[in-house]
C-alpha positions in Angstrom: 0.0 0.0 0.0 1.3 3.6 -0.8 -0.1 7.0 -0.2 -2.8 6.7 -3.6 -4.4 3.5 -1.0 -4.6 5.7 2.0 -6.6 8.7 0.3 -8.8 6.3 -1.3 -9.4 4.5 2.1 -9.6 8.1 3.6 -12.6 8.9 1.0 -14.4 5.8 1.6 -13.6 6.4 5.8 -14.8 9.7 5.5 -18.3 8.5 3.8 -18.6 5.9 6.4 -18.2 8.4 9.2 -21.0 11.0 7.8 -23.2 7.8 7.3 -22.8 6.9 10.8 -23.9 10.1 11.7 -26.3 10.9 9.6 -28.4 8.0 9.8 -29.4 4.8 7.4 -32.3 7.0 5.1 -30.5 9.8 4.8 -27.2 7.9 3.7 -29.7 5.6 1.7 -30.8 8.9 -0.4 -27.3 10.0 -0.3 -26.1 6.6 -2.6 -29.3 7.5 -4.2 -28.0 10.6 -5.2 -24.6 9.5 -6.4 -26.5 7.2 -8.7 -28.8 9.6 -9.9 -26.2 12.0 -10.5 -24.1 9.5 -12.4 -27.0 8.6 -14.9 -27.4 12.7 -15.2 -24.2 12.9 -16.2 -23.7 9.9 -18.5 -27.0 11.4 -20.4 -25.8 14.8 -20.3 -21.8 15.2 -20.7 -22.0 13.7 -24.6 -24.3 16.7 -25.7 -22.0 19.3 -23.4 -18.6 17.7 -24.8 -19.6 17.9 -28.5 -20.8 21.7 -28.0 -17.2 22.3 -26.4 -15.3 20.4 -29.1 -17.0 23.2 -31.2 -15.3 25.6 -29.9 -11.6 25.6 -31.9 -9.8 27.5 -29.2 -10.3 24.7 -27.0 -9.5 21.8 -29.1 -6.3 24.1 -30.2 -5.5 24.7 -26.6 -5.9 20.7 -25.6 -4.0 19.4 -28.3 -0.7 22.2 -27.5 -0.7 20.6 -23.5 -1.2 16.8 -24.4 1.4 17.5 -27.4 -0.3 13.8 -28.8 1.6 13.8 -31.9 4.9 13.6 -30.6 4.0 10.8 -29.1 4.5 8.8 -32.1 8.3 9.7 -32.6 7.5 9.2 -36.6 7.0 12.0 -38.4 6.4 9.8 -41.6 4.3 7.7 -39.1 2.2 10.5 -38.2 1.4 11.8 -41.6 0.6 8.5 -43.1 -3.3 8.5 -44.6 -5.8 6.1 -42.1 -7.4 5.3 -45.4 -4.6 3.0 -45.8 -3.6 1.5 -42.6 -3.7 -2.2 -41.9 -4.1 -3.9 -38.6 -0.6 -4.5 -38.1 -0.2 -0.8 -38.4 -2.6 -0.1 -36.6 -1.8 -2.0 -33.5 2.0 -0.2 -34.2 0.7 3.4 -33.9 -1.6 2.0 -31.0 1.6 0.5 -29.0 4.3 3.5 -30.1 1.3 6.3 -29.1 1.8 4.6 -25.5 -1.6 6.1 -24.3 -3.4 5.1 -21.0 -6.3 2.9 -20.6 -9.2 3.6 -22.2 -7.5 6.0 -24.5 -5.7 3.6 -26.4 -8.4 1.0 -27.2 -10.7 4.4 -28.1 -7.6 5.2 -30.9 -7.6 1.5 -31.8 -11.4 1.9 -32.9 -11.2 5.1 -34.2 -8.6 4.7 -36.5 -9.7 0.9 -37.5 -13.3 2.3 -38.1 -12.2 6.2 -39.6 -14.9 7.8 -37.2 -13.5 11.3 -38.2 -13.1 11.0 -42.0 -16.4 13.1 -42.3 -14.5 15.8 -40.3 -11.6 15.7 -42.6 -9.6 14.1 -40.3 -7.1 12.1 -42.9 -3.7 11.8 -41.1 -2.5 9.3 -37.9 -1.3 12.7 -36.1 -4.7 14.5 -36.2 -7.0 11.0 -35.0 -4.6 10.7 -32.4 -5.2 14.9 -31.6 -9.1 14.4 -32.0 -9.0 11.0 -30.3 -7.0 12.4 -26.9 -8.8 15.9 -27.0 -12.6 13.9 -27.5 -11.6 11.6 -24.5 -10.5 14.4 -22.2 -13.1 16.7 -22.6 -16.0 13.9 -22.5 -14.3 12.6 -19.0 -14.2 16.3 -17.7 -18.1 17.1 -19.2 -19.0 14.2 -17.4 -17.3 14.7 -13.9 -18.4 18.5 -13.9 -21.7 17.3 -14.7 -21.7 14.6 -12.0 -20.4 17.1 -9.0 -22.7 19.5 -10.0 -26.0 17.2 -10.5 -24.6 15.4 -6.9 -24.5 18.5 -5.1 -27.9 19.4 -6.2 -29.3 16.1 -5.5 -27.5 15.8 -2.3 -29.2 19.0 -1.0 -32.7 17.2 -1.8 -31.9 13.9 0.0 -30.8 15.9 3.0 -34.0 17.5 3.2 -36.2 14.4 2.5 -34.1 13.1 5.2 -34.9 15.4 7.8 -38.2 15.5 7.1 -38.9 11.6 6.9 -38.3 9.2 10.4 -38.5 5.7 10.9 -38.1 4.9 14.1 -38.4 1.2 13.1 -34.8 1.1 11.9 -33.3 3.0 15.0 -31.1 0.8 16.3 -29.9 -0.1 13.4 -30.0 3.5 12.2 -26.0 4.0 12.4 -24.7 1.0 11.1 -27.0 0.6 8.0 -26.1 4.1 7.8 -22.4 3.7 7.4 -22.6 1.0 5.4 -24.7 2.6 2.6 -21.5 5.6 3.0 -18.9 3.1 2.2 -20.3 2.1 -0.8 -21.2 6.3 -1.9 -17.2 6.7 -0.7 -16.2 4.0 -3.1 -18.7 5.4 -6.0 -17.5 8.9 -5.2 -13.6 7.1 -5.6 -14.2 5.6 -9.0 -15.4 8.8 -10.5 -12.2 10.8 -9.1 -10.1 8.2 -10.5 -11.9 8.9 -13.8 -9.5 11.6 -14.0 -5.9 9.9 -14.1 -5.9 9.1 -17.6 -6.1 12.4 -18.4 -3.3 13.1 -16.0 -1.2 10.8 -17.1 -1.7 11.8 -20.3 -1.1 15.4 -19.5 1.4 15.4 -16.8 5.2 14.7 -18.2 6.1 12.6 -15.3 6.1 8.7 -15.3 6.4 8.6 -11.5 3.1 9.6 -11.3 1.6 6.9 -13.4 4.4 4.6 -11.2 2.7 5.2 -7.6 -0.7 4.6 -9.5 0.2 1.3 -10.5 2.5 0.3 -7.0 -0.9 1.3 -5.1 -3.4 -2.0 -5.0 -6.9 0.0 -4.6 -5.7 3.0 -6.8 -4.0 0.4 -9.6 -7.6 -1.6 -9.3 -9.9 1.3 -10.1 -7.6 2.9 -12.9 -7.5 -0.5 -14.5 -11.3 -1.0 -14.2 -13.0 2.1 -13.9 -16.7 1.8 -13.8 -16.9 5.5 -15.0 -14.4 5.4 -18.2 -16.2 1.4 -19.1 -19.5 3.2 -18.4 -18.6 6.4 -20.5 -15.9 4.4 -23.5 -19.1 4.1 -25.7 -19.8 7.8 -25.8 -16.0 8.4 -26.0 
């Protein structure tokens, strides 16, 4: 265990300790929210990342600080037409591009299918631009939309809370509650760790991506991410 496995476990602690004292409906319509606010956000962040994408100072902007194409090291690489790429040369471009997970099975499908010919996207170098700069601003969309529909949501399931008693469930009232805030804590983790292949593909430092692998929770929910599976379809 490293430092990545302590914050996670300090997330998920910290949900457990507001379940305990808030109580077993209250945390109940708490992991209610985080659901809620994670279908909100799968429906919602596709329609706000395509209106974004629009917007060519942005796209310009993502693809200067990811600096994708020199990831190939090719310059005859990256200029090569998709049109004409095999899967042998696809799976090189794939392995020399070195992206993190999902980002390189999304460029493996993108450029075996051509999603952006219509855009005029021709060239390895600008599908692996559109591909990174889609991915990124999707995972954002959907994380901003997700905090924000949360918080909202949250505010309503305190209320309800407060308002509704069941004195039924009182000695139980604690536990049940802290159970139901482990599992928002680990929900609430998975969507933070949403954000790391961004970082890592962002941030020029491989020790970074090192402690993320060496931790055993953090390596297990970068690996298998509920929210980038969830969201890889709308990628």
């Amino acid at each position: 265990m490293n430092v990545v496995d302590y914050v996670i476990l300090g997330i998920v602690g910290i949900s457990f300790l507001f379940g305990l004292y808030r109580g077993f409906v209250t945390s109940v319509l708490g992991l209610a929210a985080v659901l809620a606010a994670m279908f909100a956000a799968y429906a919602l962040a596709p329609q706000l990342s395509d209106a974004i994408c629009q917007n060519e100072t942005v796209v310009q902007t993502l693809i200067h600080y990811t600096d994708a194409s020199s990831r190939l090291g090719d310059v005859e690489l990256s200029t090569r037409a998709v049109a004409g790429l095999d899967a042998t040369s696809i799976a090189e471009i794939v392995e020399r591009a070195n992206l993190p997970a999902p980002f390189d099975a999304l460029l493996q499908s993108n450029l075996a299918q051509q999603v952006y010919a219509s855009l005029g996207g021709i060239s390895v170098s600008e599908y692996l631009n559109q591909t990174i700069v889609t991915a990124i601003v999707t995972i954002l969309c959907y994380i901003v939309t997700f905090l924000a529909s949360y918080l909202a949501l949250s505010l309503l399931a305190g209320l309800i809370g407060y308002v509704f008693k069941f004195p039924v469930l009182k000695h139980l009232d604690a536990l049940l509650g802290g159970v139901f805030g482990i599992a928002r804590g680990v929900f609430v983790a998975y969507v933070l760790f949403a954000l790391v292949p961004i970082l890592v593909t962002v941030l020029p430092f491989e020790e970074f991506e090192a402690l993320i692998e060496a931790s055993t929770l953090g390596s297990a929910m970068y690996h298998s991410n509920i929210v980038t599976t969830i969201l890889q379809g709308g990628l």
